[in-house]
C-alpha positions as CSV (number, residue, x, y, z in Angstrom):
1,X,-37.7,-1.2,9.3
2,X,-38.3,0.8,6.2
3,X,-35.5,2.6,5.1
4,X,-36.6,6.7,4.1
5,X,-32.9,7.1,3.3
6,X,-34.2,6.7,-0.4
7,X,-35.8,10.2,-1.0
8,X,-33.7,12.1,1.0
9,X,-30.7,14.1,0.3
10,X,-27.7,14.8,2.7
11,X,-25.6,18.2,3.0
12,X,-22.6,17.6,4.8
13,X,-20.6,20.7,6.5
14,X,-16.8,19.6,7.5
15,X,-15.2,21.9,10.4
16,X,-11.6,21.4,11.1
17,X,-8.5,19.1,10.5
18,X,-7.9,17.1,7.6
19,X,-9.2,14.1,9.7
20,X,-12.3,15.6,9.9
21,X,-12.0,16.1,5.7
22,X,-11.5,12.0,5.7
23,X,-13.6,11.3,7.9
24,X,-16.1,13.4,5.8
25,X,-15.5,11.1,2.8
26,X,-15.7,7.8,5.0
27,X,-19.5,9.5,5.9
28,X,-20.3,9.7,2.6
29,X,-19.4,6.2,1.6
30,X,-21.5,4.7,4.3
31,X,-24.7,7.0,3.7
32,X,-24.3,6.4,0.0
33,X,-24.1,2.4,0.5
34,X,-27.4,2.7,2.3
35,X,-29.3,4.9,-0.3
36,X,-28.8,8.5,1.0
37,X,-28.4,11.2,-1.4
38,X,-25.7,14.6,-1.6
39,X,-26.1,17.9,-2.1
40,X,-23.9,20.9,-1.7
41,X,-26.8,23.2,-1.4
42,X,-28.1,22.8,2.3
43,X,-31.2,25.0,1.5
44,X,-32.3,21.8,-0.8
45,X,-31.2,19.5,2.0
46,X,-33.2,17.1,4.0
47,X,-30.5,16.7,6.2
48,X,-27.5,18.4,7.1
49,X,-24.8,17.0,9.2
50,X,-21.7,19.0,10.7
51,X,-18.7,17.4,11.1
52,X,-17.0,19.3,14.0
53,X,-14.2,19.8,15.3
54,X,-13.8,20.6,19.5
55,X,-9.7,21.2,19.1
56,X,-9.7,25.3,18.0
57,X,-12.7,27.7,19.4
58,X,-12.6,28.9,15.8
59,X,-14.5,25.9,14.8
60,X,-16.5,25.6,17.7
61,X,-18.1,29.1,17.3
62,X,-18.5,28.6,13.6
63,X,-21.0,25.5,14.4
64,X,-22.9,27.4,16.6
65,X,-23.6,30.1,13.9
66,X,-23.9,27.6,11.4
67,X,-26.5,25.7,14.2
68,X,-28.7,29.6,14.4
69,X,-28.8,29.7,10.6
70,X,-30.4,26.2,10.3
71,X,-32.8,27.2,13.0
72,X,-34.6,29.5,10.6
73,X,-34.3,26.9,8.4
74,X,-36.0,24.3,10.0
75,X,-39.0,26.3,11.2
76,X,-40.0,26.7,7.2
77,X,-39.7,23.4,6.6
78,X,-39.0,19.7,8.1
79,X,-35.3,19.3,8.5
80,X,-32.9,16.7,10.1
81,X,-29.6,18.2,11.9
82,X,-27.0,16.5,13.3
83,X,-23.7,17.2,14.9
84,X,-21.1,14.8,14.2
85,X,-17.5,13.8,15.1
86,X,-15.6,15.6,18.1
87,X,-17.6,18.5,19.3
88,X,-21.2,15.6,19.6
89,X,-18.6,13.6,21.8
90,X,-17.5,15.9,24.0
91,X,-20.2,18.8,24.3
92,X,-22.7,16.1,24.4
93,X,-24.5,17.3,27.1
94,X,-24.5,21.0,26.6
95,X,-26.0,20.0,22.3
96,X,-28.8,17.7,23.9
97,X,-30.2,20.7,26.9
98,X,-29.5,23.8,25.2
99,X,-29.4,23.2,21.5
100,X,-33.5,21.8,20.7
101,X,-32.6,22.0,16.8
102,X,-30.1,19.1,16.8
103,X,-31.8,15.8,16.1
104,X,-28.7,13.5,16.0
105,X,-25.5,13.3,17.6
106,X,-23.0,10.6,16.5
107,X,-19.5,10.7,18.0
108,X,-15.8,10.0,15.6
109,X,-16.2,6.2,16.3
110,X,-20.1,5.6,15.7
111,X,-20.3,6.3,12.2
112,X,-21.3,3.1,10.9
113,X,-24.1,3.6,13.2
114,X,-24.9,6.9,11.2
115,X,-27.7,5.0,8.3
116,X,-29.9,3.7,11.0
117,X,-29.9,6.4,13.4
118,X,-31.0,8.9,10.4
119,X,-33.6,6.6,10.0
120,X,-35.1,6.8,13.2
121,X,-34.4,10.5,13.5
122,X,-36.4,10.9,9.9
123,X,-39.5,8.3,11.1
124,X,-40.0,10.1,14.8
125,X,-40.4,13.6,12.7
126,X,-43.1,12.3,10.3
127,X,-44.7,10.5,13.5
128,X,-44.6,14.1,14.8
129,X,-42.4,13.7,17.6
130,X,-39.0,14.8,19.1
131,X,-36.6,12.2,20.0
132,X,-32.7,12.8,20.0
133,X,-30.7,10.2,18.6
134,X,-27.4,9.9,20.3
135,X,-24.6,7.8,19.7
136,X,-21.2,9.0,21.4
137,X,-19.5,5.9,22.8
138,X,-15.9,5.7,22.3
139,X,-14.3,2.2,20.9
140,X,-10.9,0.7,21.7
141,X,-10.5,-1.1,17.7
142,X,-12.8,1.0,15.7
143,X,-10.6,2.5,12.3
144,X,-13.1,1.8,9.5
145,X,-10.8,-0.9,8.3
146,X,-12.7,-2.2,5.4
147,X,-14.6,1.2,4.2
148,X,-13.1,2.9,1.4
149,X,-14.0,7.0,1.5
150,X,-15.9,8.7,-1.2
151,X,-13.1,11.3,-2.6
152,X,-14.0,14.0,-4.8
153,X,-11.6,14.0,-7.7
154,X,-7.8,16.1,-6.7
155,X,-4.5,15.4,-6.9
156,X,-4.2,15.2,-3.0
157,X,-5.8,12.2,-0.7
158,X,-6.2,11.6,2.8
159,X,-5.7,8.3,4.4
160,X,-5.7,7.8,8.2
161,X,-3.8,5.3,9.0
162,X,-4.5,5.5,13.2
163,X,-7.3,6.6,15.6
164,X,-7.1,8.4,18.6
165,X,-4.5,9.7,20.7
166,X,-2.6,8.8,24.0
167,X,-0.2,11.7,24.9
168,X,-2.8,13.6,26.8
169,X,-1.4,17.1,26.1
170,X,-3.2,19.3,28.9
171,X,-4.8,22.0,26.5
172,X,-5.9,19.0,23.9
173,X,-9.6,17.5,23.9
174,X,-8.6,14.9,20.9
175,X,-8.1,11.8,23.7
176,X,-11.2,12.4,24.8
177,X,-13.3,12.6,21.5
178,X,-11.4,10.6,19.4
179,X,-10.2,7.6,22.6
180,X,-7.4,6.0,22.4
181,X,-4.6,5.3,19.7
182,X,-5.0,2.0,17.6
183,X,-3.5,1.4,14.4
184,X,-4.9,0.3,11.1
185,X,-3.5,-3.2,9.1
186,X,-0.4,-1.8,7.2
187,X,-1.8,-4.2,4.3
188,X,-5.1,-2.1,4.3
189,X,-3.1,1.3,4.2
190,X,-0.9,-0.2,0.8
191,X,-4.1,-1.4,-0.6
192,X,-6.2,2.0,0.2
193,X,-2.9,3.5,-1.4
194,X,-3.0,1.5,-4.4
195,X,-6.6,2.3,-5.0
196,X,-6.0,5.7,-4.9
197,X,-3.0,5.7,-7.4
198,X,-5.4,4.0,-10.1
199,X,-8.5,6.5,-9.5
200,X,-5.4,9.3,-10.8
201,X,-4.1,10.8,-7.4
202,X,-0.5,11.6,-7.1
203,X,0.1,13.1,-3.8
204,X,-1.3,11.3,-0.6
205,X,-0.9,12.4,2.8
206,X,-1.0,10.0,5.6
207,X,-2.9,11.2,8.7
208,X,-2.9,10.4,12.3
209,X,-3.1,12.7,15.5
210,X,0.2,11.8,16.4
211,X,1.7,9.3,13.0
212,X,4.7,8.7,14.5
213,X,3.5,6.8,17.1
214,X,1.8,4.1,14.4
215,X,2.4,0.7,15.2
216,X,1.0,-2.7,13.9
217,X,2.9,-5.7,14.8
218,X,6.5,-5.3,13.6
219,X,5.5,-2.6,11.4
220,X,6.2,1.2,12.5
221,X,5.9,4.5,10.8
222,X,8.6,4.5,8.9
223,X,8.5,1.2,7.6
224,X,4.7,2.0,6.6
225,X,5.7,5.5,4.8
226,X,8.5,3.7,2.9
227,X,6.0,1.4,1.6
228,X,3.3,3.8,0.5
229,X,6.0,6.0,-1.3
230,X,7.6,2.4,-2.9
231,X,4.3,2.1,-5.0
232,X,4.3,2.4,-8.7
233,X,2.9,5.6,-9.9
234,X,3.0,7.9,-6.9
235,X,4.4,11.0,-7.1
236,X,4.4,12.4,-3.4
237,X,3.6,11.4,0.1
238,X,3.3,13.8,2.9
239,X,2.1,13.4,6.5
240,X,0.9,14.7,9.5
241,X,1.1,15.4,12.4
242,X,4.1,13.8,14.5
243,X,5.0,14.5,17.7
244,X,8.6,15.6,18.7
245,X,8.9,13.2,21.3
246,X,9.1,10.0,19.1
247,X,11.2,10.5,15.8
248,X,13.4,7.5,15.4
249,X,16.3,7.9,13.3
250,X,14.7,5.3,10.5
251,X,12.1,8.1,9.9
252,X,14.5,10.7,10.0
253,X,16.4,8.7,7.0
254,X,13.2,7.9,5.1
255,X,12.2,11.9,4.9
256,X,15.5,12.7,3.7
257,X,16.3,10.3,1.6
258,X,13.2,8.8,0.0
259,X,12.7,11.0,-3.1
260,X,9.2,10.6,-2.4
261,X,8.6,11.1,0.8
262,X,8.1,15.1,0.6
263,X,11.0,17.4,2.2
264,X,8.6,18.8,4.6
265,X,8.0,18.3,8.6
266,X,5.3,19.6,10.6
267,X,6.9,19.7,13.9
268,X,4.7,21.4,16.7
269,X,6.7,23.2,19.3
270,X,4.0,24.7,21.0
271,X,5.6,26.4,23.4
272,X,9.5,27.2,23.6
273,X,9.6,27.6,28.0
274,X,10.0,24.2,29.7
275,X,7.7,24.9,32.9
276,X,5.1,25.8,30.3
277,X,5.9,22.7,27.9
278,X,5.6,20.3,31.6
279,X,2.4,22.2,32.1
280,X,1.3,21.4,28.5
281,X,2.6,17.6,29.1
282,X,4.5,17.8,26.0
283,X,7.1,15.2,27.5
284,X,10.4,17.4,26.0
285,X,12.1,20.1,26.7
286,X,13.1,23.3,24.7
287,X,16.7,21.9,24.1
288,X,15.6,18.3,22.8
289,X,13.4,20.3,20.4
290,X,16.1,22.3,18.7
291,X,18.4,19.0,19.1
292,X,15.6,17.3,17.1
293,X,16.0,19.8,14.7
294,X,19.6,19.9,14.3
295,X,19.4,16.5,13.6
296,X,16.7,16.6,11.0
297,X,18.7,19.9,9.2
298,X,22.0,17.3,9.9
299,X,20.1,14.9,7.5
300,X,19.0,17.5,5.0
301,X,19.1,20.8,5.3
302,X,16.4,21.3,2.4
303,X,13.6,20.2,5.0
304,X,11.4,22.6,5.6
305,X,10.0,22.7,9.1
306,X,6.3,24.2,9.7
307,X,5.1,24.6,13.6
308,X,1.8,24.8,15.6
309,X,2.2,27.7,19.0
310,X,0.1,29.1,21.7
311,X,0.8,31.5,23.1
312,X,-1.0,32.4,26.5
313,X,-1.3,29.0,27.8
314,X,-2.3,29.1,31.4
315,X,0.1,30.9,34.0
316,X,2.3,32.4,31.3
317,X,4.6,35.3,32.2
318,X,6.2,37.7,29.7
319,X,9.7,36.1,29.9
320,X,8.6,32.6,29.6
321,X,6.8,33.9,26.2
322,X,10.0,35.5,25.4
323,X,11.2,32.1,25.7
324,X,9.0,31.0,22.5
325,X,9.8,34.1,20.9
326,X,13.5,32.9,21.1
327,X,12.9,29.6,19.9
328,X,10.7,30.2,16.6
329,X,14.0,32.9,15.8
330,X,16.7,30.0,16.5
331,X,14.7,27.3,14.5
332,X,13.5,29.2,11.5
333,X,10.4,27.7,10.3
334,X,9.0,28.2,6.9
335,X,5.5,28.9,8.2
336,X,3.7,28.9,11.6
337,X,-0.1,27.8,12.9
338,X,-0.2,30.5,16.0
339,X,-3.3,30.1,18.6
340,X,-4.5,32.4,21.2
341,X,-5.3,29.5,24.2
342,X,-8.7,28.7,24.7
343,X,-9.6,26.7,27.2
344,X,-11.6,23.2,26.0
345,X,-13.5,21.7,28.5
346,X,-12.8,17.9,29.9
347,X,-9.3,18.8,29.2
348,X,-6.8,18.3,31.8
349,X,-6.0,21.9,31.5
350,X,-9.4,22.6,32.3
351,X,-9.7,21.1,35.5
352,X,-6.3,21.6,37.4
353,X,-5.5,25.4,35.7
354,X,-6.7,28.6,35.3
355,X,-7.0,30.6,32.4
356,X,-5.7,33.2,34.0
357,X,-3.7,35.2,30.8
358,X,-5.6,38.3,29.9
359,X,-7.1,38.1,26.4
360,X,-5.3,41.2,25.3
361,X,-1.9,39.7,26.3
362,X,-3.0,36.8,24.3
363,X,-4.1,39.0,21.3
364,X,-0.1,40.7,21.6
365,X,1.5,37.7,22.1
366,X,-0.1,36.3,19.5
367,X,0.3,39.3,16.6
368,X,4.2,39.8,18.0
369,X,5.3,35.9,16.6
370,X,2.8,36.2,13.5
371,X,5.2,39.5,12.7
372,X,8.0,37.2,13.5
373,X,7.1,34.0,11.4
374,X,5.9,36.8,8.4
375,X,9.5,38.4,8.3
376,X,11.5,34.8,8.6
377,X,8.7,33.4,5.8
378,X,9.7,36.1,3.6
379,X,13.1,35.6,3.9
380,X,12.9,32.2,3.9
381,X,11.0,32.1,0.3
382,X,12.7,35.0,-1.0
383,X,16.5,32.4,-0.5
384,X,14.6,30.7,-3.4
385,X,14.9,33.7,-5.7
386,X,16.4,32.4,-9.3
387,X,16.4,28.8,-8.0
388,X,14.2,26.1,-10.2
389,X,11.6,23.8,-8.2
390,X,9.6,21.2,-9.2
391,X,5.7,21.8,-8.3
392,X,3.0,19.6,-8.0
393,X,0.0,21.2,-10.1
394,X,-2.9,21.6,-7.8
395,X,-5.3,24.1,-10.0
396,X,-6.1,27.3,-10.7
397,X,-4.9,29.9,-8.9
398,X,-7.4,31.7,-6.4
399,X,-7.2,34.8,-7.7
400,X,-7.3,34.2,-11.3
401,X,-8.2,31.6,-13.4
402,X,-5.3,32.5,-16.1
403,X,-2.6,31.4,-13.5
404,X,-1.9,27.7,-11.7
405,X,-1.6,27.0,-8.7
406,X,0.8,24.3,-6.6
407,X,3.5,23.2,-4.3
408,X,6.6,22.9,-4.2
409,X,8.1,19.4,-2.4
410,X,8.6,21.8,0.8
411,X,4.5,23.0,0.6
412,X,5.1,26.1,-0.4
413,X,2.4,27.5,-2.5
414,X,3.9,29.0,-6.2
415,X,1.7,30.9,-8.7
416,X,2.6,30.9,-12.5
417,X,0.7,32.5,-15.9
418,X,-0.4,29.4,-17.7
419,X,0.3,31.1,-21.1
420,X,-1.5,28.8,-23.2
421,X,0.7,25.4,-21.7
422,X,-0.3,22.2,-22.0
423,X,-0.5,21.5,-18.2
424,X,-2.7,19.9,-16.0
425,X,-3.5,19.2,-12.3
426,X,-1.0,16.5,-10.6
427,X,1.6,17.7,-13.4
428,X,5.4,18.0,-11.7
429,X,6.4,21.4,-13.4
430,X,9.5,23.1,-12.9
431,X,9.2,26.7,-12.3
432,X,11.8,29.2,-12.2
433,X,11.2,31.6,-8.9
434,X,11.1,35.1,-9.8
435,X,9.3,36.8,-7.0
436,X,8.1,36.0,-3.8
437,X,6.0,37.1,-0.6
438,X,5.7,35.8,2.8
439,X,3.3,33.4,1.7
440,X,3.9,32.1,-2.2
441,X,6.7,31.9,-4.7
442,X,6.0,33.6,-8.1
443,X,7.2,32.3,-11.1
444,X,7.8,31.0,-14.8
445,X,7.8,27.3,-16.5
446,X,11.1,26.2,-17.3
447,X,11.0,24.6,-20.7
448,X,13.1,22.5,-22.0
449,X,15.2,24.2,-24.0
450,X,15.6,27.4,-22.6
451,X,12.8,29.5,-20.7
């Protein structure tokens, strides 16, 4: 076959989680090996692919708007689209009967497959014809083992070190789109690692639907995290996300003692009501949570805790919201991800539950904890108040380039006036917190010295 891949040029949209950003860069380095070209202009582009997520309806409506824009698009001009990753697994057959515009589907475990079935999708439009290119199936040992992802430059890098997911969560699609859980060679994590240390990153975050359940011979998570955060020359390792149902105490140790391993856990509770937590097939209840959490605060109380909630899941009733309400007060988290339920289809949730929560009760439930988590994020960042961290410099700030912008070990984004000095992204600065809102810390370089 002749390969067209040489003239033409690729914009890739990401929608999503952050394994939707790597697998993004593992795209990349597979269309790149085989000729294809980049662009970040998709008006230039001879193909555009969206890498979609099917987790939050956000996302999913986003693709649809982004699919009606192309539409115009591609009736000036000839123009391949394709719909990759979670939402061309499991809306495969609502994309190929109502969606005419997409030319290729290619599900989270078929990207190798991506070169070639551009190819054909490219040859049957200068032949003049329509033909869909599909390639959805799911694979029990696919995790891109030997294909290292095409980063843009940062101070922050993604690896996955798993696939797939078996917890089956009701409201969840991810086992479904992404199959089930396998685990990559801890030796490939290390050397993936190592590679990214000498290309200059100093923060990596390890990702997996649910890390804590990595395993890979005798190796578990926390024996892999302690080894990534061993390695010469890295400054910070974070990961995400784990599951409360599986945090044994090694890992517990390694987060609050390894001065590498970042002081931060992402601990979804999701719901705080144990009918609605059995409904969700989250496999703990309310009080083995806030145990969990005892112990982690037991082990170091400077951990800060983040959360994901939703709030409406099906059958709901004010009380057993109350319940959640409760829980985020008692734990205290830093910050909070809170959802409105929407309903996914081929979920579990889907087929033996109704949606039966009005949307308004949703839209209240949901504004009454983001109040919440705003008043406990305030006072949790304003307890930092004349206190000195150390942040890891991630650029300029978003709202002016005379400031920086970074984190703090805990994520917490600080903003400082750069002042003329010498500091550069992936510097660890101290800063002295002067002022802070719900969201960022404010503050001033401590110099050595004096201030």
């Amino acid at each position: 076959m002749t390969n067209p891949a040489s003239a033409k040029t690729v914009h890739i949209e990401t929608f999503g989680c952050q394994m939707n950003e790597y697998d993004s860069e593992l795209i990349r380095a597979i269309l790149r090996k085989e000729g294809f070209a980049f662009t970040e202009d998709k008006e230039r582009a001879d193909i555009v692919l969206m890498n979609t997520c099917a987790v939050r309806e956000n996302a999913h409506n986003r693709v649809y708007g982004h699919l009606a824009e192309l539409k115009a698009i591609k009736k000036q001009r000839p123009l391949i689209v394709g719909v990759l990753g979670c939402m061309a697994q499991n809306l495969k057959k609502e994309l190929t009967e109502t969606e005419p515009i997409v030319d290729v589907l290619v599900g989270p475990d078929a990207y190798r497959q991506l070169p070639n079935l551009l190819n054909r999708a490219i040859e049957s439009q200068e032949q003049g014809f329509l033909q869909k290119v599909i390639a959805v199936d799911l694979s029990e040992y696919e995790t891109y083992e030997d294909i290292l992802p095409e980063r843009a430059e940062g101070v922050n890098a993604w690896i996955a070190i798993m696939r797939g997911c078996d917890n089956f969560c009701t409201f969840c699609v991810v086992p479904y789109t992404r199959g089930r859980e396998r685990s990559r060679d801890p030796q490939g994590v290390i050397r993936e690692a190592e590679q990214l240390i000498a290309q200059g990153f100093k923060q990596i975050t390890l990702l997996g639907q649910n890390v804590n359940s990595y395993r890979f011979g005798d190796w578990d998570f926390a024996r892999l995290i302690t080894a990534v955060a061993n390695l010469p020359g890295i400054e910070r390792v974070r990961f995400t996300s784990p599951h409360p149902k599986d945090f044994p105490p090694a890992l517990l140790d390694a987060v609050a003692g390894h001065p590498k391993i970042c002081k931060h856990i992402h601990l979804p509770l999701q719901s705080g009501n144990d009918r609605i937590l059995d409904l969700m097939n989250r496999t703990y209840t309310r009080r083995e949570y806030l145990a969990l959490v005892e112990e982690i605060r037991r082990r170091n109380p400077e951990i800060a805790l983040t959360t994901d909630i939703i709030c409406g899941f099906c059958s709901e009733t004010e009380d057993e919201f109350l319940d959640t309400y409760r829980t985020v007060e008692a734990v205290g988290y830093h910050s909070a991800f809170i959802f409105k339920y929407s309903e996914r289809k081929n979920t579990i949730a889907a087929r033996k539950y109704r949606d039966d929560v009005p949307d308004a009760v949703k839209a209240d439930r949901v504004a009454r904890l983001v109040d919440l988590q705003k008043r406990m994020s305030l006072r949790k960042n304003r307890e930092l108040l004349g206190r000195t961290v150390e942040v890891l410099v991630e650029g300029d700030a978003k709202r002016s380039p005379s400031q920086w912008m970074g984190r703090t070990d805990g994520n917490i984004t600080v903003v400082w006036e750069k002042d003329g000095l010498e500091t550069k992204p992936g510097d660890l600065v101290p800063i002295l917190i002067q002022d802070a809102s719900a969201t960022t810390l404010f503050g001033q370089p401590v110099i050595r010295g004096g201030f």
